[in-house]
C-alpha positions as CSV (number, residue, x, y, z in Angstrom):
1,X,0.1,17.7,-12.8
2,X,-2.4,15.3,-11.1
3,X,-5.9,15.4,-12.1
4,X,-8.5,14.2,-9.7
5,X,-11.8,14.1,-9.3
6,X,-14.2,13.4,-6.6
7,X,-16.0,9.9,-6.3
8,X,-19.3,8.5,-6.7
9,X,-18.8,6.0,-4.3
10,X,-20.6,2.4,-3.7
11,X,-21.4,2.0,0.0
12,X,-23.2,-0.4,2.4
13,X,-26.9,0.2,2.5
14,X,-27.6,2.2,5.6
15,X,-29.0,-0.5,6.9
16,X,-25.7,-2.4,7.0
17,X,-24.2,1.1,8.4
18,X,-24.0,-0.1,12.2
19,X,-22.7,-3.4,10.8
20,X,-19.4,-1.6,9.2
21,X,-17.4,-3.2,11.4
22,X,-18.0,-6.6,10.9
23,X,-18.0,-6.5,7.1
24,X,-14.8,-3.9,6.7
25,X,-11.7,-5.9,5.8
26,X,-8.0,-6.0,5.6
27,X,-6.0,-4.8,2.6
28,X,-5.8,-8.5,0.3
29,X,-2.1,-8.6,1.2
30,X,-1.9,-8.5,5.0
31,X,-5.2,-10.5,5.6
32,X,-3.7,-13.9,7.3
33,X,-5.3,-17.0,6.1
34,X,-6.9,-17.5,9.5
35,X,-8.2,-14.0,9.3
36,X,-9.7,-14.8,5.5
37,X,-11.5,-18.0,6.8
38,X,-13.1,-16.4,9.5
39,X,-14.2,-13.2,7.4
40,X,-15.3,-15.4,4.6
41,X,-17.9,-16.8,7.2
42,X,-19.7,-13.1,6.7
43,X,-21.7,-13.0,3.4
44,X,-21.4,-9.5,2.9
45,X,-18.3,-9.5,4.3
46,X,-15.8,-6.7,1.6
47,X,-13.4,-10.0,1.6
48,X,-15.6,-11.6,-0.9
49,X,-14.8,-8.6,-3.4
50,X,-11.2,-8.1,-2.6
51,X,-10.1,-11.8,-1.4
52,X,-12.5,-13.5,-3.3
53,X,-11.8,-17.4,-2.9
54,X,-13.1,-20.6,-5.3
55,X,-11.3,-22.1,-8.6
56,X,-12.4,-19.1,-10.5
57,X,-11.9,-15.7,-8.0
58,X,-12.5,-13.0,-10.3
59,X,-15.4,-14.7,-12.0
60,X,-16.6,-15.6,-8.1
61,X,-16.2,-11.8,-6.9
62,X,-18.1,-10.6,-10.3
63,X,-21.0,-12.7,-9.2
64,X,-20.8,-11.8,-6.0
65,X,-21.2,-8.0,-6.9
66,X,-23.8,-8.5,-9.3
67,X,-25.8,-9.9,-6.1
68,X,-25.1,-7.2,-3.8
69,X,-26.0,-4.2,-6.1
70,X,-29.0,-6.1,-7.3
71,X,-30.0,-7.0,-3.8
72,X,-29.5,-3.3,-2.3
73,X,-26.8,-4.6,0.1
74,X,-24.4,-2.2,-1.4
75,X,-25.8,1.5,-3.2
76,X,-24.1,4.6,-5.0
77,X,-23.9,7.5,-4.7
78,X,-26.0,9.8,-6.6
79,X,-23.9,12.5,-6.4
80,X,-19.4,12.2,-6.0
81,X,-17.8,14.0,-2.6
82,X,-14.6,14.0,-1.2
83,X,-14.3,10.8,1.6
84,X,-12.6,12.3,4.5
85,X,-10.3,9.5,6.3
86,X,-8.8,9.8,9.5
87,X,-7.2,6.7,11.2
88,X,-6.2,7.0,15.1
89,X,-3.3,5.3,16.5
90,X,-0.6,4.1,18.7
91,X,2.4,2.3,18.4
92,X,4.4,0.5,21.0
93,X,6.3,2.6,23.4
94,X,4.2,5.9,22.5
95,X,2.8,8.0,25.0
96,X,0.3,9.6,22.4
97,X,-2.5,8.9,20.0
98,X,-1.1,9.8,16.8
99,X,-3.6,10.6,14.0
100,X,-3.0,10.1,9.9
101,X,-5.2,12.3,8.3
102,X,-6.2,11.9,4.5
103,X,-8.9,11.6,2.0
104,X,-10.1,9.6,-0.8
105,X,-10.8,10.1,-4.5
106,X,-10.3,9.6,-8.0
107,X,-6.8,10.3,-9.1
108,X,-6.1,10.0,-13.1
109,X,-3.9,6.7,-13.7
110,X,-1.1,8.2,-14.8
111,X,2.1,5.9,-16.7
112,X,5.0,5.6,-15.1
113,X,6.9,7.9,-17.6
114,X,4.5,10.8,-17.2
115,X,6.3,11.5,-13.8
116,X,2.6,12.4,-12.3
117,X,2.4,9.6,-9.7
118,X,6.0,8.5,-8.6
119,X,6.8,5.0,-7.5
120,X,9.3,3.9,-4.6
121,X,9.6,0.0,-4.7
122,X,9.6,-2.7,-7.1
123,X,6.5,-4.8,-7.2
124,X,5.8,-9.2,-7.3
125,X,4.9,-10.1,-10.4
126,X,2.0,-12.4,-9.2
127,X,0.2,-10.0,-7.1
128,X,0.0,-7.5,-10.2
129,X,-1.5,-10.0,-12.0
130,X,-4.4,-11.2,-9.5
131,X,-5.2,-7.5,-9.0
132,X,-5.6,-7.0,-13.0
133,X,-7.5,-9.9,-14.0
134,X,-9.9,-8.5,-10.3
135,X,-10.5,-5.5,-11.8
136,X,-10.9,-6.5,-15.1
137,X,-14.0,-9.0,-14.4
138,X,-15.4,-6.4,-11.7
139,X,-14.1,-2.8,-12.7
140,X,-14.3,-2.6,-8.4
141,X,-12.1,-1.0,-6.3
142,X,-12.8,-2.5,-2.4
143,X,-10.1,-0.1,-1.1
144,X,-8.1,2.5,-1.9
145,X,-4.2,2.9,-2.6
146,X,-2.5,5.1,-0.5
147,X,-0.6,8.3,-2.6
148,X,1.3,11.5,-0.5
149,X,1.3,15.0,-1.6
150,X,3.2,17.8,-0.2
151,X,2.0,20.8,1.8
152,X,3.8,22.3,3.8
153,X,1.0,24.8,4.1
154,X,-2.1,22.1,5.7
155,X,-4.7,24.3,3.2
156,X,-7.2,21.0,3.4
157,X,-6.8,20.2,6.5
158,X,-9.6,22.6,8.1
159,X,-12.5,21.3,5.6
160,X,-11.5,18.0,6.9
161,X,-11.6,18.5,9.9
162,X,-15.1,19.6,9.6
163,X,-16.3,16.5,7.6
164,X,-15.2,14.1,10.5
165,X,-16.4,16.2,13.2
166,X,-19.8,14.3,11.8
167,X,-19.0,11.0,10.6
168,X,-20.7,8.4,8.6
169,X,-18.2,5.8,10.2
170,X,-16.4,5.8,13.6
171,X,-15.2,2.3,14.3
172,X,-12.0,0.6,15.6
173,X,-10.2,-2.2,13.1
174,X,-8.7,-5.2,13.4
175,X,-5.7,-3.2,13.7
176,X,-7.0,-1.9,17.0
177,X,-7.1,1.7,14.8
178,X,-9.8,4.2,15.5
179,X,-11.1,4.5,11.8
180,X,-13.5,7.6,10.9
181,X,-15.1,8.6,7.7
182,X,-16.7,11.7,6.7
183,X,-17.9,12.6,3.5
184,X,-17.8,16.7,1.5
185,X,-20.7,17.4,-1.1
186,X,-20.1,20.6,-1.2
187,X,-18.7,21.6,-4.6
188,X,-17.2,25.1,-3.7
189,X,-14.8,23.0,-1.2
190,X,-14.6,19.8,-3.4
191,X,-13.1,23.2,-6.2
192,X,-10.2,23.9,-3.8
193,X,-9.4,20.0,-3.5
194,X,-8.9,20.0,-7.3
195,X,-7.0,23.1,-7.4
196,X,-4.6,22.3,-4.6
197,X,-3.8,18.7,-5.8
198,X,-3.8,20.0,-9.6
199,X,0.3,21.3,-9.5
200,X,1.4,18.3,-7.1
201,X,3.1,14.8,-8.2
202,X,2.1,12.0,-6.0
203,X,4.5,9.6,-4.3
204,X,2.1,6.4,-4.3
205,X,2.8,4.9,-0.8
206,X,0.9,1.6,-0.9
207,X,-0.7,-0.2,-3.4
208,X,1.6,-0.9,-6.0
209,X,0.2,-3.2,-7.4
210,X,-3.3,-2.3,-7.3
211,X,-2.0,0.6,-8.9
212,X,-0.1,-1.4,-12.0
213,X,-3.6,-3.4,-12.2
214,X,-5.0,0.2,-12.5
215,X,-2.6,1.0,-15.7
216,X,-2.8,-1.9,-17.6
217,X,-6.9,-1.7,-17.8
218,X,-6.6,1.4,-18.5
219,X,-4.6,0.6,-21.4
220,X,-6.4,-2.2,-22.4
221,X,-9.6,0.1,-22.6
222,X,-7.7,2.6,-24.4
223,X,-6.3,0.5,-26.9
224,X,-10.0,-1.0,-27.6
225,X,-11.3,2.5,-27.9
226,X,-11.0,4.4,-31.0
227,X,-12.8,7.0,-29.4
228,X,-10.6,7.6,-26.4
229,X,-10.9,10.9,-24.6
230,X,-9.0,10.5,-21.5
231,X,-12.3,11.5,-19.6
232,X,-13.6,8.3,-19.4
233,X,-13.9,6.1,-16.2
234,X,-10.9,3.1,-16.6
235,X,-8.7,6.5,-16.8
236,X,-9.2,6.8,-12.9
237,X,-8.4,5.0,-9.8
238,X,-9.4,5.3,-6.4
239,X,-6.3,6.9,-4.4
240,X,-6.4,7.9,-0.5
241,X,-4.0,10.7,0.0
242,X,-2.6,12.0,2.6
243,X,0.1,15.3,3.6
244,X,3.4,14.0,3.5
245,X,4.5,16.7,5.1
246,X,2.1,15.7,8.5
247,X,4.4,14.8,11.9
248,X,2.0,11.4,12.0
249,X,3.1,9.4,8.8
250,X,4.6,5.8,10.1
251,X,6.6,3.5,8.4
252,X,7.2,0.2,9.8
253,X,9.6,-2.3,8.6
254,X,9.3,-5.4,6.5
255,X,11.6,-8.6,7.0
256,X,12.2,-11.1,4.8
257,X,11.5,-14.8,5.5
258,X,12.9,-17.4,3.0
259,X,11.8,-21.0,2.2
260,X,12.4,-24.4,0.5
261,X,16.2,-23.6,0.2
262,X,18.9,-25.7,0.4
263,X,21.9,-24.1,2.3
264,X,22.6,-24.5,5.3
265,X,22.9,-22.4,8.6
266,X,26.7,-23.4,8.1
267,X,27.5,-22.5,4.7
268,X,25.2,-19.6,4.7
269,X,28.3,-18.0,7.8
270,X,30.9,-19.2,5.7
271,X,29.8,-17.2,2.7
272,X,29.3,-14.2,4.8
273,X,32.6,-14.2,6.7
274,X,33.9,-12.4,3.5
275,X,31.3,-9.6,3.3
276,X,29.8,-8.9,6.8
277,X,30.9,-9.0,10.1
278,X,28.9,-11.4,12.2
279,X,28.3,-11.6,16.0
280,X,26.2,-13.9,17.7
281,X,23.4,-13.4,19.9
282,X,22.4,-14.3,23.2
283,X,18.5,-13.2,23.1
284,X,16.9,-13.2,19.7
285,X,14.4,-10.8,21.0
286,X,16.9,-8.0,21.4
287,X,17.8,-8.1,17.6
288,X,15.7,-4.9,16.5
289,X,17.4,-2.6,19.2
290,X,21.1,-4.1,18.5
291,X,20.5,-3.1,14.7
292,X,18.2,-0.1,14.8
293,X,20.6,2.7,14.7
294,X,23.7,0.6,12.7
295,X,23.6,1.3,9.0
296,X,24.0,-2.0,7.0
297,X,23.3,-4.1,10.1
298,X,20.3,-6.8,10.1
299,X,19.2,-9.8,12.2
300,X,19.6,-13.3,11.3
301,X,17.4,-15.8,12.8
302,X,17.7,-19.8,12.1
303,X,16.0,-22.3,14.3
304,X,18.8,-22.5,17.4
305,X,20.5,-19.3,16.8
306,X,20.3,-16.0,15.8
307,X,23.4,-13.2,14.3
308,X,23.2,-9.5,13.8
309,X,25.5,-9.3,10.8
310,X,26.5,-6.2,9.4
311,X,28.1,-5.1,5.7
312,X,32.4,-4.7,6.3
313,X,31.8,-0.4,5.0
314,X,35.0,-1.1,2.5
315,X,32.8,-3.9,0.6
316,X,29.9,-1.4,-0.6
317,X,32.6,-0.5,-3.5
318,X,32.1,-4.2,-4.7
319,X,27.9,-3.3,-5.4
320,X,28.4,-3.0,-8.9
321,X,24.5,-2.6,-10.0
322,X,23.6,0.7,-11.5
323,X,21.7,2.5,-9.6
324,X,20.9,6.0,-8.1
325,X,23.1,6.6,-4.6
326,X,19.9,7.0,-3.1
327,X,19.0,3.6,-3.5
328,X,22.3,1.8,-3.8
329,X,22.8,2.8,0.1
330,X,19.9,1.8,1.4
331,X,19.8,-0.9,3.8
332,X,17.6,-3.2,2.2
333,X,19.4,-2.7,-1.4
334,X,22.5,-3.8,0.8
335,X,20.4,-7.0,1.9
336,X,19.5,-7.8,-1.5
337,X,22.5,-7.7,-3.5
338,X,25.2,-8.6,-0.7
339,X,22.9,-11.0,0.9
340,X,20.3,-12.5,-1.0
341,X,22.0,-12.1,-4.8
342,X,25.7,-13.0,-3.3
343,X,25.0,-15.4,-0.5
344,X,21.9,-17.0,-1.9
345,X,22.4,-17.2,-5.3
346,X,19.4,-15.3,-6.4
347,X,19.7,-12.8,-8.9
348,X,18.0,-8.5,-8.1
349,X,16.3,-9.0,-10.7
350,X,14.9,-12.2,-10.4
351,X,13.6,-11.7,-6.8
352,X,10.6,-10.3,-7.1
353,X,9.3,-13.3,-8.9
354,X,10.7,-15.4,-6.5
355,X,9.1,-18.4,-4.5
356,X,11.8,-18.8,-2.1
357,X,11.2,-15.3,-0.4
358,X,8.1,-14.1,1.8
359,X,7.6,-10.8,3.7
360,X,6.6,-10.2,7.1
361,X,6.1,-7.4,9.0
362,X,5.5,-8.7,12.3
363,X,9.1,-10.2,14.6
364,X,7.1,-12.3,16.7
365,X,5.7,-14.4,13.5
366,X,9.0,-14.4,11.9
367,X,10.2,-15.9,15.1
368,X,7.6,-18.8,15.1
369,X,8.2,-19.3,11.8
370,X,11.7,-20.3,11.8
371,X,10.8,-22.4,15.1
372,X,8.0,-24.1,14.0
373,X,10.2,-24.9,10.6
374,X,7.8,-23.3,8.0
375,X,10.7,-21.1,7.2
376,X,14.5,-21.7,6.8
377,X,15.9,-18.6,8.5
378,X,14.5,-15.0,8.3
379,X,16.5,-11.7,8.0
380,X,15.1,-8.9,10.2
381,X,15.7,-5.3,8.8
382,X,15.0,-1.6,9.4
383,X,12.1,0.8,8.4
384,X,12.8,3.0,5.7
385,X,12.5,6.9,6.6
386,X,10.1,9.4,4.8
387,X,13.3,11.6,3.5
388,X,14.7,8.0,1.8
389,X,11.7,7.4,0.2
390,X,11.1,11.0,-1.2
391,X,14.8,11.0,-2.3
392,X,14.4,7.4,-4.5
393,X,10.9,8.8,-6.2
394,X,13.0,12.1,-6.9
395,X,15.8,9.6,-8.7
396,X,13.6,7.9,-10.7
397,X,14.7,4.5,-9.4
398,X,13.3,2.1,-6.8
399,X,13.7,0.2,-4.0
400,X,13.4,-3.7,-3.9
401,X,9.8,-5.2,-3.6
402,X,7.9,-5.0,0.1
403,X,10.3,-1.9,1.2
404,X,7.6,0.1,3.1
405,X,4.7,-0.8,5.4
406,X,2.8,2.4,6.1
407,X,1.3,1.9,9.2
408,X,-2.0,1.9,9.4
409,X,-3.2,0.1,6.0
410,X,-6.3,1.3,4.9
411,X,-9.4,-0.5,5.0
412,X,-10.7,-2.8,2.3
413,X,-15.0,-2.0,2.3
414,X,-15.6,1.6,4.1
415,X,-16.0,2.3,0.4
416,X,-16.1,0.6,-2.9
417,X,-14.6,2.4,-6.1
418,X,-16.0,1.7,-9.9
419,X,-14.5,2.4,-13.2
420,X,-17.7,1.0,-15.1
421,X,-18.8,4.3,-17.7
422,X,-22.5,3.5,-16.0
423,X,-21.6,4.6,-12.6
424,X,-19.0,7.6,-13.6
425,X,-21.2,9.2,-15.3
426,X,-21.6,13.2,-14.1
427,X,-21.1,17.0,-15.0
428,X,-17.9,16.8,-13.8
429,X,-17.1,20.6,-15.3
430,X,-19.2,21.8,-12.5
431,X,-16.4,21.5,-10.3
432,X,-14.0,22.9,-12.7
433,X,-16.2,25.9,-13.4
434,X,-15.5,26.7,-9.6
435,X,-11.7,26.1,-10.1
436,X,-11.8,28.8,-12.3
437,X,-14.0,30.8,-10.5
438,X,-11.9,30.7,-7.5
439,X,-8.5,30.8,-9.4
440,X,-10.1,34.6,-10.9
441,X,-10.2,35.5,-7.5
C-alpha cells in the first residue's frame, strides 16, 4: 500500500535555529494579506518560498532559493530521519491542552485511481495551479500536507515520544499553538515506520492541492523520462501524518462568503421559502449554537439581518445529483445544491472555479465582512465529523471544495522538502534491509 520513505530534509542553518519563530509561516492559504505584508518584511522569512510575491512568483521564489542554499541560510541534511511533530492546543471552551501528534516524511505520490492516498473534498482550480507551476520552478516543498492513517494500536507513538522529549524546535505559532519538532536517525526505528505505514491507505486531510501539484509533476517527469523507475525523487511528496484513530484530531468548520452578486436579500427569501424553513434572528452572534446540533440548518448573515434556515426533510428527494449517500447527506452538499446551485444559480460543478464564492473559517470576519460590505451575505455552516469524512474516502466520492479545516494547520518553514534527484539521493535499501530483518523476526 503506501510507500514512504524518510526525508533528507532542508532546514534553517543553526544559526537561524533560535530565530524559528520569526521566519516559520502560515500554510499559503490561511495567511491574511496583512499577515503576508508583515512576514514579507523578513528576508528569510519561509513566506518568500511558499507566498512568494512579484509579477513572476515562481520564478521570484526560485531565485530566492538559489540565494539561501548558496548563502548557507538554509542546509540539508546529510542523512534522511523521521521529523517528529507535535502541535499543543486549545480550543474555546476547553478545559485541556489537547495534543495532535504526527510525523513527517516522504510518502509515494500516488494517482487518484490507485486508491493508496484517498481524497475527501473537491479542490479550486486556481490554487492547483499556482502550487504546480511553484513546484515546478523550485522542486520545494515549504510545508507539509497533512495525510491520516489508522491505528488503533498507537505502535509509533512511543519512538515519538522520545524524539520530542529533546527537540530541535519548541515554539508557539501565530496560531497561539505550542509547535515541537524532533527528529529520528536511527534506522532500526525509521524500519518499523516503513513497515507500519507499508499495509495502510492514507486519507489526505489537508493539502489538496499541494497534493494535485504533487501528481501532475510527477507526471510530467514521468512522461519526460524514458527511463522511469518509480524510485526517483518527483515520485515523492512530503506528507505529515498523523493517527486518525488519536481522541485529539479537530475539525473546525468553514463558511462560505459570496461576492459581486446581484440578488438581493429579498429575492434570495423568496426563492428559499420553497425549500427551507427560515426564522429570523435576533443576535447574529448566537447563530453557531442555534444550528449546531440541527441537521440541514445553517446561518445567513446579510448586512441588517441574519436567518437560520434549514432544508424542509421532504425536499432532500428533490437532490437529484448522483452521488454516494454519504455525501449527498451531508450538510454542506445540502448547501451547495439546494442553496448555492438552486437559489444562486451556480452550477456543483461549476463552483469550485467560481469567483463569486470565498471561504472563511473565522465568524467574527465573516461578520465584518458582510458589515463593512466587502461581501454580499455569508452562510455559516457546521464542521464535518471524523466518521463523515472516513465514510466519503471509503465511497470513492467527495465533498465540495473547503469542506474541512483541520485545526491546527501545519507550519510552512520548520522544514523544507525537495524533489530535485541531487538532494534525494541515498541507499535507501538500508532501511528496507531492516524491514525485512524485522518482518523474519
Amino acid at each position: 500500500m503506501a510507500e514512504i520513505l524518510p526525508i533528507k530534509a532542508w532546514r534553517y542553518n543553526p544559526g537561524l535555529s533560535s530565530q524559528i519563530e520569526e521566519l516559520s509561516s502560515p500554510l499559503f492559504d490561511v495567511v491574511s494579506p496583512k499577515q503576508r505584508e508583515a512576514l514579507y518584511k523578513n528576508p528569510h522569512n519561509s513566506i518568500h518560498l511558499s507566498v512568494p510575491k512579484g509579477e513572476n512568483p515562481a520564478q521570484q521564489a526560485k531565485a530566492t532559493l538559489e540565494v539561501w542554499k548558496s548563502t548557507g541560510v538554509i542546509q540539508q541534511d546529510r542523512i534522511p530521519g523521521i521529523y517528529v511533530y507535535y502541535q499543543y492546543f486549545r480550543l474555546p471552551g476547553q478545559d485541556r491542552d489537547m495534543c495532535r501528534k504526527g510525523f513527517i516524511i516522504n510518502v509515494k505520490a500516488y494517482d487518484w485511481d490507485e486508491n493508496v492516498i484517498l481524497r475527501h473534498e473537491n479542490t479550486i482550480a486556481k490554487a492547483v495551479n499556482d502550487r504546480i507551476e511553484l513546484l515546478k520552478e523550485t522542486g520545494f516543498q515549504s510545508s507539509p500536507t497533512h495525510g491520516l492513517y489508522r491505528d488503533p494500536d498507537h505502535v509509533l507513538e512511543k519512538y515519538m515520544d522520545q524524539a520530542v522529549a529533546d527537540p530541535l524546535y519548541d515554539i508557539e505559532d501565530y496560531q497561539g499553538v505550542r509547535e515541537k519538532l524532533g527528529v529520528i536517525h536511527d534506522a532500526r526505528i525509521i524500519s518499523e515506520f516503513l513497515q507500519t505505514l507499508r499495509d495502510k491507505k492514507i486519507i489526505l486531510a489537508d493539502g489538496h492541492h499541494r497534493y494535485e501539484g504533487a501528481l501532475s509533476y510527477r507526471k510530467e517527469m514521468m512522461a519526460n523520462n524514458p527511463a522511469h523507475t518509480g524510485k526517483e525523487a518527483y515520485n515523492y511528496h512530503m506528507m505529515y501524518l498523523t493517527n486518525a484513530e488519536t481522541k485529539d484530531l479537530r475539525i473546525l468548520p468553514t463558511h462560505r462568503v459570496f461576492q459581486n452578486l446581484k440578488i438581493s436579500e429579498e429575492e434570495i427569501l423568496s426563492r428559499l421559502e420553497n425549500d427551507f424553513i427560515i426564522k429570523t434572528l435576533n443576535d447574529p452572534q448566537e447563530i453557531e449554537e442555534l444550528i449546531l446540533h440541527k441537521q440541514w440548518a445553517f446561518g445567513l448573515i446579510f448586512p441588517e439581518s441574519a436567518y437560520k434556515i434549514r432544508l424542509k426533510p421532504e425536499k432532500f428527494m428533490e437532490f437529484n445529483h448522483n452521488l454516494p449517500d454519504a455525501v449527498k447527506h451531508l450538510d454542506l452538499s445540502i448547501l451547495h445544491y439546494f442553496f448555492i446551485e438552486r437559489i444562486l444559480g451556480i452550477p456543483m460543478e461549476k463552483q469550485r472555479f467560481s469567483d463569486n464564492i470565498d471561504y472563511e473559517r473565522n465568524l467574527s470576519r465573516c461578520h465584518l465582512k458582510v458589515s463593512k460590505g466587502e461581501a454580499n451575505f455569508a452562510v455559516i455552516t457546521k464542521e464535518i465529523s471524523m466518521k463523515e469524512v472516513i465514510a466519503v474516502c471509503e465511497s470513492g466520492s467527495v465533498m465540495p471544495q473547503k469542506s474541512t479545516y483541520f485545526y491546527p494547520k501545519a507550519l510552512s518553514g520548520l522544514i523544507f522538502g525537495s524533489v530535485l534527484q541531487d538532494d534525494f539521493e541515498f541507499p535507501y535499501e538500508l532501511f528496507e534491509n531492516h524491514v525485512n530483518t524485522i518482518s523474519s523476526h
